[in-house]
Every structure is written in structure tokens, then in C-alpha cells.
N, C-alpha and C positions, 0 to 999 in steps of 0.2 A: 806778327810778321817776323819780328828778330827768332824765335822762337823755331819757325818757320824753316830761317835759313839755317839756322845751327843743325836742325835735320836734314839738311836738303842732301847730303851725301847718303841719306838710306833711303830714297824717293824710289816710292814704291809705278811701277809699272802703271796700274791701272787707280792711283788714289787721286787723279783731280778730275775723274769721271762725273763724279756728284755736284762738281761746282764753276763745270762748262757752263756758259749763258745755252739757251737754248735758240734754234734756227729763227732769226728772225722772218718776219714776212715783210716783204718789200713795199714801196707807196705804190698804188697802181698808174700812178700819172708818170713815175719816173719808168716804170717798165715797159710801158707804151711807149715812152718816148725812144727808149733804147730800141724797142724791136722795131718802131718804126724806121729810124735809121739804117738797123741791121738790112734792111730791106732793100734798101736804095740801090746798090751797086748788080739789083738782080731786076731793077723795073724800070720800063718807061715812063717817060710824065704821065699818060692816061695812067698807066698800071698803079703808077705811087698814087697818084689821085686820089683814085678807086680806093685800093687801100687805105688813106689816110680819111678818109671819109667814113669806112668801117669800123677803123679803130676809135675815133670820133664816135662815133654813136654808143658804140660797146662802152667804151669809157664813164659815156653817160646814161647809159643804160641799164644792160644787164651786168656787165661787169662790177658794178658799185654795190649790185648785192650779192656778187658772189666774191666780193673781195669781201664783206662783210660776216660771209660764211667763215672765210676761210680763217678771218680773224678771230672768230670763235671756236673755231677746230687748234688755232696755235694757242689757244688757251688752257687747255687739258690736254696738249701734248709737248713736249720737250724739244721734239722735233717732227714737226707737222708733214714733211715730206716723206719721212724715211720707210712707212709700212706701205705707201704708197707707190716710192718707187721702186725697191724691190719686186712688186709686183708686177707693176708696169712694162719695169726692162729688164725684169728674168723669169719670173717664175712663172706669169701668165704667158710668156715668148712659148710658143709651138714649134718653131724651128729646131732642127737637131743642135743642141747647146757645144759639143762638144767639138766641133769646127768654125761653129759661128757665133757663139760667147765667149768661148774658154779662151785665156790667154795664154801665150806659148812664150819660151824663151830660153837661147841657152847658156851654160853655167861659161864665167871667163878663164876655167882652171887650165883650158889649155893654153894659156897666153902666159902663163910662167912655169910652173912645176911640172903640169902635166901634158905635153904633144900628145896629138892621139898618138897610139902607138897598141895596135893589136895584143890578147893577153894580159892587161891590165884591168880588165872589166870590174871585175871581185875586188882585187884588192883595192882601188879605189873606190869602189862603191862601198866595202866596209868604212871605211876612211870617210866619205864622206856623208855617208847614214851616219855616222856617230856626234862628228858634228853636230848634224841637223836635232841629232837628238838631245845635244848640251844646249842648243837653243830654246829643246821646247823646256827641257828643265827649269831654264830660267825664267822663260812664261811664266811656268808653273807658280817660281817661285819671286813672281815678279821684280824679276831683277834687269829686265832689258829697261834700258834706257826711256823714258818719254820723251816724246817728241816734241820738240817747242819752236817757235818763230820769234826768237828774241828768247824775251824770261817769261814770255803766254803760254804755257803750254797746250798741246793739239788733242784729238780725245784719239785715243786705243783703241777703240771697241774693236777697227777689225782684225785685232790681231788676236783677240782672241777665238778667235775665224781660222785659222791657219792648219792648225793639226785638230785629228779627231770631229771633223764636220762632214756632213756631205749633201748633198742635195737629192731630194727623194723625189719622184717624178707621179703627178698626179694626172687624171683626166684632162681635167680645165687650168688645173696651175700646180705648179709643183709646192715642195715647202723643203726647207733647209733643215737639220738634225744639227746640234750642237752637242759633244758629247764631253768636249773639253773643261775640265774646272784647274783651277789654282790650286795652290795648296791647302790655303784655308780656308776654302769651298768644298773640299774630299776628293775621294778618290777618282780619279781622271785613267781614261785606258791606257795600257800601255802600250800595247801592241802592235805591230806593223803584218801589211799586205804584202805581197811581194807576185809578181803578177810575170810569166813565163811559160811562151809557147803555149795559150791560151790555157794553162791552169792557173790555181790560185791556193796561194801558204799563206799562212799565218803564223809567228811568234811572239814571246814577249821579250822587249827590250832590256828590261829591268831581270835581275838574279840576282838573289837573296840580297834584296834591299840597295843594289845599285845595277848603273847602266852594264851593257853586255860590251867586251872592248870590242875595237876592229877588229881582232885575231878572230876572237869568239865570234863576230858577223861574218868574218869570209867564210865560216868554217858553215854556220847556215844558209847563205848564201852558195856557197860550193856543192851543200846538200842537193838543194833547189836544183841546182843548174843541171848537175850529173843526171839528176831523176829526169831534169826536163829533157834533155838528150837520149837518153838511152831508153826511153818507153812514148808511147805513142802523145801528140797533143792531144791539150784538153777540147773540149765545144766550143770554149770561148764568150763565154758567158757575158765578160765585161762590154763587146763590144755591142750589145742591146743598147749599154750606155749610148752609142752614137748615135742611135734612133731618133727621129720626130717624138718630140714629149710625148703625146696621146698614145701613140703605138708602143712607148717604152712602158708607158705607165700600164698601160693593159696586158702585155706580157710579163711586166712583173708579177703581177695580180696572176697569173695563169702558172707561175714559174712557183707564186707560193703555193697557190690551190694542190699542187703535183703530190708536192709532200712541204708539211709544214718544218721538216732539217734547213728547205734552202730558205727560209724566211729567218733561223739564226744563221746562215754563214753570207746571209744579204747582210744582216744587221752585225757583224764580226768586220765586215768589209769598210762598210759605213763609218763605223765606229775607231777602226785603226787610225795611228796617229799620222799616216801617208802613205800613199801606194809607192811600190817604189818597180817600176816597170825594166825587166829585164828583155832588152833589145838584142835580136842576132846582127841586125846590120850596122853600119858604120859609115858616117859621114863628112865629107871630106870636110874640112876647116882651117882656113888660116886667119891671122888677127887682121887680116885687110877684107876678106869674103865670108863673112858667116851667115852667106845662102841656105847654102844646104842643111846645116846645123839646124838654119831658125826654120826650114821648110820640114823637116823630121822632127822635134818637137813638137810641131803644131800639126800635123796629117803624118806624122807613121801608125805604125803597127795597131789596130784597135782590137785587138787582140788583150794587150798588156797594158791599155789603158783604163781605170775607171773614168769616164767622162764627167763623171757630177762629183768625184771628188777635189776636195778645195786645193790638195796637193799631190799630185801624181810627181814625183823623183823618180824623171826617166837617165836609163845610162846605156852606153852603143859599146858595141863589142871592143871599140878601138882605145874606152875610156877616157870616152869624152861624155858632159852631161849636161843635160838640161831637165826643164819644169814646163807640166804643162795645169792649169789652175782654172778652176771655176768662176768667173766672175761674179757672182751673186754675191758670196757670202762678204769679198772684201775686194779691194781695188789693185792694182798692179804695186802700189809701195808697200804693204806688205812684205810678198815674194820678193820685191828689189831689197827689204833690210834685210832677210833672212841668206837669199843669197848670198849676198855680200860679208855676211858675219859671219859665212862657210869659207868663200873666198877668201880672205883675210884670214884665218884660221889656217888654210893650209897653206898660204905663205908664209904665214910665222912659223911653222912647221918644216916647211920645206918639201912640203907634198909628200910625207912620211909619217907614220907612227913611231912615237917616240919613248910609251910606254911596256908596260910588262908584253909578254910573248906567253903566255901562261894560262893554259885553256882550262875554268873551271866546265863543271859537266851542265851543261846546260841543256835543256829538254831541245831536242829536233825539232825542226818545224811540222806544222800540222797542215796537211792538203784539205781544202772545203771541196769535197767531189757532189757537185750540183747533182739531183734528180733532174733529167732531161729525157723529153721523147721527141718522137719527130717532130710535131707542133713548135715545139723549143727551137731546136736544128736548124728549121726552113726561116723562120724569123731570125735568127742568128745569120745566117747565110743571105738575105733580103738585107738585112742591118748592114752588113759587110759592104756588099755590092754595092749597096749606095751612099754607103761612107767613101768607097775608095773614088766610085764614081764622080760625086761631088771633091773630093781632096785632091784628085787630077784634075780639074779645072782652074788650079788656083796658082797663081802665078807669086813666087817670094824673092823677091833680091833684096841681100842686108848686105852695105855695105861700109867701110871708114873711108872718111875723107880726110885726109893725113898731111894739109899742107898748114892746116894752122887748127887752133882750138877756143876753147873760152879762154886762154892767157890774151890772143892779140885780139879778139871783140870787146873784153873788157878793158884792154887798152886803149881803143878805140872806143870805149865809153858805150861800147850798143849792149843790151841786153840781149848775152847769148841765146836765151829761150825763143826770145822774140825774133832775135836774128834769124834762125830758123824757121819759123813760121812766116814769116816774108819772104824768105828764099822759097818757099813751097809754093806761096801766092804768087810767085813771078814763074815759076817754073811752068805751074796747070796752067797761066794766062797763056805763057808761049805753049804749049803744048796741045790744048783746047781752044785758044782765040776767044778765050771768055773768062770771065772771073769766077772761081767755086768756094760754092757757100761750105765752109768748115767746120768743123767742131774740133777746140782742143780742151781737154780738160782740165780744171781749174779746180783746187779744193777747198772743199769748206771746213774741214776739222777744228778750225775755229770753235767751232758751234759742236751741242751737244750730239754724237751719233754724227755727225757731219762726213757727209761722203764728195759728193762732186758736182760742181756748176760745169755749164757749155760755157766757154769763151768763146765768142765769133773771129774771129783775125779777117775774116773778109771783108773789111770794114772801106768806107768809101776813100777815104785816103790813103788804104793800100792800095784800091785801083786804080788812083790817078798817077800813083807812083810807078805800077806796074806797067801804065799807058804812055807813060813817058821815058822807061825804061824801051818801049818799042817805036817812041818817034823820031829819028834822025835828027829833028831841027832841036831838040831839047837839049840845054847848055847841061853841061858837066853838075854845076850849080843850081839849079832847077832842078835836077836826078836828088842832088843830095839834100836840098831842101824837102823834097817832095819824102821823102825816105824818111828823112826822121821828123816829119809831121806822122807817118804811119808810123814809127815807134813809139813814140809820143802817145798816142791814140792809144796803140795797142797795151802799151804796160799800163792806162788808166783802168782801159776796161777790163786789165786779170786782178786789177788791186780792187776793186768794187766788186768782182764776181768773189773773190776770195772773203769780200767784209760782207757775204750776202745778200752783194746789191745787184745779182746777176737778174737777167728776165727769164731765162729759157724754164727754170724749176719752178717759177713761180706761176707763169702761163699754163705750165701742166696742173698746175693745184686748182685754178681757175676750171679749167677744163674738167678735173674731176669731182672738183663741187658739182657743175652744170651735172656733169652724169649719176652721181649720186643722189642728186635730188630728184632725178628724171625729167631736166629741165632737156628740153631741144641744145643740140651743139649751136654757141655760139656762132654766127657769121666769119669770126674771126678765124676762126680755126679750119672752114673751109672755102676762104681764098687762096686761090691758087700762090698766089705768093706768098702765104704760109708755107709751104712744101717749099716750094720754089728757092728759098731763102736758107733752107735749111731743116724747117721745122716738120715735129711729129718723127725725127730721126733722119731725115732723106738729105743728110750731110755728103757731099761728092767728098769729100776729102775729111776722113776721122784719125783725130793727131793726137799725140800722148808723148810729153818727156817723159821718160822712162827714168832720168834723175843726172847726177850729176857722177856716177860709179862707173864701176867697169859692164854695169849689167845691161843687157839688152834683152827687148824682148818684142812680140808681133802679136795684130790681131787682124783677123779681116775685114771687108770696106763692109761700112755698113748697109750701104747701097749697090747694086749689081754692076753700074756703071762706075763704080767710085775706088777711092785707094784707102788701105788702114797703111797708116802711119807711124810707128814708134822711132823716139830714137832718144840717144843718149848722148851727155857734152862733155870732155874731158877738156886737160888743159890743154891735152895739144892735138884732138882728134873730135870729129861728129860722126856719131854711126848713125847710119839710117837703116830701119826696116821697112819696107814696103809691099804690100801685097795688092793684089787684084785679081779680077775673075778674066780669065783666057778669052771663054763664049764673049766676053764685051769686045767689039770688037775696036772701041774707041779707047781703050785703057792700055795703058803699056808702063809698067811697075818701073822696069830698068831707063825705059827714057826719061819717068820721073824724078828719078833719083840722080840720072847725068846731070839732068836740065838744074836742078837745084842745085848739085858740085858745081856747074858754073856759076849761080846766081852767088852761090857764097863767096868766090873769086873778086865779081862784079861790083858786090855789095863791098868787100873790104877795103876794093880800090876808091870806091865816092868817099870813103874817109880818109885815105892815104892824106898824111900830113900836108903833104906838098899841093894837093887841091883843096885845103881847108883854106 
């Protein structure tokens, strides 16, 4: 141990990988009992009944040998869920990924150094490609910080996910490309995509044995841009990416059969260590409304997007920038650290380059000019239509709520995370006249390969709090008691989902034994109040802190009638992102996010000293 600490200033990045515990599996009496709770605030007495008579039988039933599966499957695996879920919530997904996985979000450099301001494209995009690129360096050379909760550290793995990944699209399921290594794993690509007026360049970062500066990137970048202006667009290759998987997968298949050139400038594409998508338009933003920002990294241009890559570095003519990311290979904190150690970097800088001005000869970028015929074309032009089609439907307000932050809730003793997550549940109540079943994300990094539990927050003590928030006769007192029995509740059940004592991941293991073995689906999984509640994904409301930084970011509802949720807590500000679909005609993103700006007002006041 002493031993240990006398090294701990040279703690390598990815070295306490090997000696994470592995994902435990949960008792099956306790995860019944959670979900049956979970239930409550969504069923009548028959309803719960019904169901508590189902989970009764399954309990004693089939459930006890497939909970006995499953204790055999965590025994030769480290982590019993993770090839699983992968599957499950991306790669087997047939849905077009690139609007409806991919997460979106933009960069906060316009809130100090940089205002948009027209003409500044290039040179901040050298500026901040280089950055990005001292980040992957230090991947490389495992020097980024590990993550720890205390002195526990959390496990890596996805951050080795980040640069040089991408996601390949198959028939029936897709599969993810890892191309990224360390230093002392060998040689790792180095080269970057850069994606403009539907063509596609490639260079390498690296010149004789070190990175290329920003002088040296605007000056490739400038290449790029001039060629893209002053000669006709490319086909647009990338935006196949936005296709329904099946159909993407098949015209890749038809794209390599053409000529086997565009099967290496797929696989140059793939392999680059980020796309970095060069935007003609520009979106308005200020540090009170970043609408429009979060509404353009997430549905602009699919042109200059790869969709399946894990990192597209998008930038708008007015240099302003955002990220739009694949969710498969890793989860939103990732892209929030990486962000963030950009941001940080050009405030210590001062949103300038500070070194040499000194341009060695560095080789021009190289254009990948795709073999295409019209086969190609019409599915590119099909692809388009109903990307943009589907990304008009989608409704995004992001906005800061600026009258107080995590300084006065933690004053007030509430947990800011949770505080919001009730302000949401009182918001849908009044909005909808009913309680929605939620999903926020809780993580397991604890554990070996550990990615993420569902925390429920729709719990039966938020709605009594929420019901008494709407009844007149209810004492000021009774509000505030009722309120923090739901926080109370609610921070027990993120500390259990976090120590792997959640149900939602464990239900699905349950569920995919049954189907692995060819057994009949359980009874459980098709009562109606399984969905109804939440389960199998059909979440009215899908919520994500995005952390506790300047970073924000959005995804969409997972349900047609439902909201995606991100948002972020500063000391003295909560941003919200909210999205939703138009065609629903029950959903409205902006009165979600007023109605909860007031519940945060509402909420502060049940604590005001003076009613304690």
C-alpha cells in the first residue's frame, strides 16, 4: 500500500483496469421488490394487484432459474451485462442512429474568449483541433487523470472509445471498430477527417515525430475550405450515415462492391482520430439561450457529418463549436471531460495561440473522391430527404435558469441533482395531470467495464408531493415535509443503483437468459404495466446530468410522446436541454422547461429559513 502511494503522482490512466471488482448481480427478491414499487405511482389497486401476483409467481418460478442462469453467465464474465447491452441499445437499434442515439452538444467557448463573431472559423478551429489533439496525446500516453469517487477509483475503458473508433453498420446489428492504442500497445492513427460541402480530406497530425501547430492547421484547413468554395460539392457520401441501419449497411456493401478504393477511404474515415465537420451556417447563441446552438449540433448539415463516428468536432462559420458523438461506444462523460480540458485550455490561453508562427512544409491534405453512380446518388439524396425530414420535426429549447445555482440548494441542504429531477416531476405532473415514468442515468463505473443503471425518480413519494404541491388545502409544512421524504427516497435509490443494486439492468439479464435459452417471455415482461411504468425503454421523460462544468449537451425523447432531457448545475446557474417531437401533439419542450424554472423558485421557497 505505502508503496503504492509513493507512486500515486505517476497513476497511469488506464492501470487499475485489472483490479475493478466485477458487475455484481443483484438478489432477485430485492429487484422485485424495487420494481414492484417502481410501479405503484402508474397503477390502480386492480392494476398493482394483477401485477404483484405476476411478480409473485415469476419470483417463484421461472425467475429462480433464470436468476440461476444468470449467476452462471457472472461467473466467466467480469462484467455479465456489457456485451449484452451494447447490443441490445445500439447495435441491434435499426433506427437511424445519427438523430436518435447520437448525442449532441455545444462547446461553452463562446461564454468567455470566444463570441461568435463571423471570420473566425479557421482560426479557431486550428486552435481548437490542437487542443483536442494534446488530449489524445495524453490518452496515448496515459497521462489523463483516473476517475475516482473518493480514493475508489472508476474504470476507463470508455475513454479509450473516444478518438480513432467508429461504428460499422451491419444487416441485423452493427459492430464498433476500435483503432485507438497507447503508447505501449503501438502504433495508433494519426490522422484526422475533415468533412466540407459534402467532400471528405484527410491529413496527419503528427510531422516529423511531433503534433502539427495551429498556424500549420489553419493553413490545411484554409486548403480545404478555398477548394470547397471555389469548385463544385462533393455527393455527400457521409450522409448515408443518417440512414436506417439496414439500408445503410447495404449501400455500404454496394458502395464497396463499385470499386474496392472506397472500402480504404471508408476505412481512412473510420480510423481517423475525429471528424472535424466544417459548417457554412451560423447560430445564434447567447449564455442565457443555447437553442439554436444545441438544435444545429444535433440535426444540421448531414452532409459534413459521419453519423457512426464516436467524435464528430463540428464548427459554424461564426466560430462557435460543438460535438456531435455516437453513443455506443461510450456515454456522455467522456465528451464532457474532453470538452472541458479544451475549454479550460483556451481560457488559460486566452482564446489565442501563444506559440511559434513558423510554418514547417507539411504535406496538403488528401481528398477521398468516392467511386459513385447513380444507385449511390438516389440513396444519398433518399438518405438526405429523410434525415432532414425527421430533424424538422424535432422541437429543442436549452435554456439557464440564472436566479440561483448548486451554491443556494446546497445551502439549503437539497441535493442539486435530485433537486432537479423533482422540479421535472412536478413540472410533467402539472403539464400532463399525471405522473411520468423516467429514466435518469446513474453510473456504475464502480464495477469492471461499468457503464449505466436507470434510476427511476418517479417514485411514489414524489407523487404525493407533486399532489400536494396541486392541492390548495395543503399546509406550507406538509409541501415541505412531503418534499424531502421524495429526496430522501430519491438519493437512496441513485446510491444503490450506483453500488449495483439498481433492477432495470438486471431484469433485462433475466429477460435475455429466457431468450437465449428459447424459453417463452416471461409473464412479466408483458404486463402492461411493465411498459406502462417505464420498462423495455418507453420512458416519457429520458434525463441525464450532464455534470457539474460549463458543458451542455441534448438527446432525443426516447418515446414519440416523451422529452430528452440533459442538463448541467453550476454554482450559480441550471441549464436545461429539452427536446421533443412537433407531430406529438401532447408535448411542448418550452413549457416544460418554464414549468420546472418555476418548480425550482417553488422548491427553494419550502426551504426558505423562515418556513423551517
Amino acid at each position: 500500500m505505502e508503496n503504492q502511494l509513493a507512486k500515486s503522482t505517476e497513476e497511469r490512466t488506464f492501470q487499475y483496469q485489472d483490479t475493478l471488482p466485477p458487475l455484481p448481480v443483484p438478489s432477485l427478491e430485492e429487484s422485485l421488490k424495487k420494481y414492484l414499487e417502481s410501479v405503484k405511482p402508474f397503477a390502480n389497486e386492480e392494476e398493482y394487484k394483477k401485477t404483484d401476483e405476476i411478480v409473485q409467481k415469476f419470483q417463484n418460478g421461472i425467475g429462480k432459474i433464470l436468476q440461476q442462469k444468470l449467476l452462471e453467465r457472472a461467473k466467466g464474465k467480469r462484467n455479465w451485462l456489457e456485451e449484452w447491452w451494447l447490443n441490445v441499445a445500439y447495435l441491434d437499434v435499426r433506427i437511424p442512429s445519427q438523430l436518435n442515439v447520437n448525442f449532441a452538444g455545444p462547446a461553452a467557448h463562446f461564454e468567455h474568449y470566444w463570441p461568435p463573431k463571423e471570420g473566425t472559423q479557421l482560426e479557431r478551429g486550428s486552435i481548437i483541433l490542437w487542443h483536442n489533439f494534446n488530449y489524445w496525446q495524453l490518452l496515448r500516453k496515459e497521462k489523463v487523470p483516473v476517475h475516482k469517487a473518493g480514493n475508489t477509483p472508476l474504470d476507463m475503458n470508455q475513454f479509450r472509445m473516444l478518438f480513432s473508433t467508429c461504428k460499422v453498420p451491419g444487416i441485423t446489428r452493427d459492430s464498433i471498430i476500435n483503432y485507438f492504442r497507447t503508447e505501449s500497445e503501438g502504433c495508433s492513427p494519426n490522422h484526422i477527417a475533415v468533412l466540407c460541402r459534402g467532400r471528405v480530406f484527410v491529413f496527419d497530425v503528427i510531422h516529423e515525430g511531433c503534433l502539427i501547430t495551429p498556424p500549420e492547421l489553419l493553413r490545411q484547413l484554409t486548403y480545404i475550405q478555398k477548394k470547397c468554395h471555389s469548385e463544385p460539392d462533393g455527393p455527400g457520401v457521409a450522409v448515408l450515415t443518417s440512414e436506417e441501419r439496414t439500408r445503410w449497411a447495404k449501400a455500404r456493401e454496394y458502395l464497396i462492391g463499385l470499386d474496392p478504393e472506397n472500402f480504404n477511404m471508408l476505412e481512412k474515415i473510420q480510423s481517423s482520430l475525429l471528424v472535424y465537420s466544417l459548417e457554412d451556417g451560423s447560430p445564434h447563441v447567447t449564455p442565457e439561450d443555447y437553442s439554436q446552438i444545441t438544435a444545429m449540433v444535433l440535426i444540421g448539415d448531414p452532409t459534413v457529418r459521419w453519423g457512426d463516428k464516436s467524435y464528430n468536432l463540428i464548427s459554424f462559420s461564426n466560430g462557435v463549436f460543438g460535438c456531435s458523438c455516437d453513443h455506443a461506444p461510450f456515454d456522455g462523460m467522456v465528451m464532457v471531460n474532453v470538452s472541458h480540458y479544451v475549454d479550460e485550455k483556451i481560457l488559460e490561453n486566452e482564446g489565442r495561440w501563444k506559440g511559434t508562427e513558423k510554418l514547417r512544409d507539411v504535406p496538403l491534405p488528401e481528398e477521398l473522391v468516392f467511386t459513385v453512380d447513380e444507385k449511390v446518388l438516389t440513396d444519398i439524396s433518399q438518405a438526405k430527404a429523410q434525415y432532414l425530414k425527421e430533424a424538422s420535426d424535432l422541437q429543442i429549447v436549452a435554456c439557464a435558469f440564472t436566479s440561483f445555482g448548486k451554491k443556494l440548494t446546497k445551502k439549503r441542504q437539497l441535493h442539486p441533482d435530485t433537486f432537479i429531477q423533482l422540479a421535472l416531476q412536478l413540472a410533467y405532473y402539472r403539464l400532463h395531470g399525471r405522473p411520468g415514468c423516467c429514466y435518469e442515468t446513474a453510473m456504475t463505473r464502480y464495477f469492471y467495464h461499468g457503464r449505466t443503471e436507470t434510476m427511476r425518480p418517479c417514485t411514489v413519494e414524489a407523487v404525493r408531493w407533486c399532489q400536494s404541491m396541486q392541492d390548495p388545502s395543503s399546509s406550507l409544512h406538509e409541501r415541505q415535509q412531503k418534499m424531502l421524504q421524495a429526496f430522501a427516497k430519491h438519493n437512496k435509490m441513485m446510491k444503490d443503483c450506483s453500488a449495483g443494486k439498481g433492477f432495470d439492468r438486471h431484469l433485462l439479464g433475466l429477460l435475455l437468459i429466457a431468450k437465449e435459452e428459447g424459453l417463452p417471455v416471461p409473464e412479466l415482461f408483458t404486463d402492461p404495466l411493465f411498459s406502462k411504468s417505464g420498462g423495455g425503454g418507453n420512458f416519457v421523460l429520458s434525463t441525464s446530468l450532464v455534470g457539474y462544468l460549463r458543458v451542455q449537451g441534448v438527446v432525443v425523447p426516447m418515446v414519440h410522446n416523451g422529452y430528452g432531457v440533459f442538463y448541467h448545475i453550476r454554482d450559480d446557474r441550471f441549464v436545461v436541454a429539452c427536446s421533443a417531437w412537433k407531430s406529438c401533439l401532447e408535448t411542448d419542450a418550452e413549457k416544460l422547461v418554464q414549468l420546472s424554472f418555476c418548480a425550482f423558485h417553488e422548491m427553494i421557497q419550502l426551504m426558505n429559513p423562515a418556513h423551517l
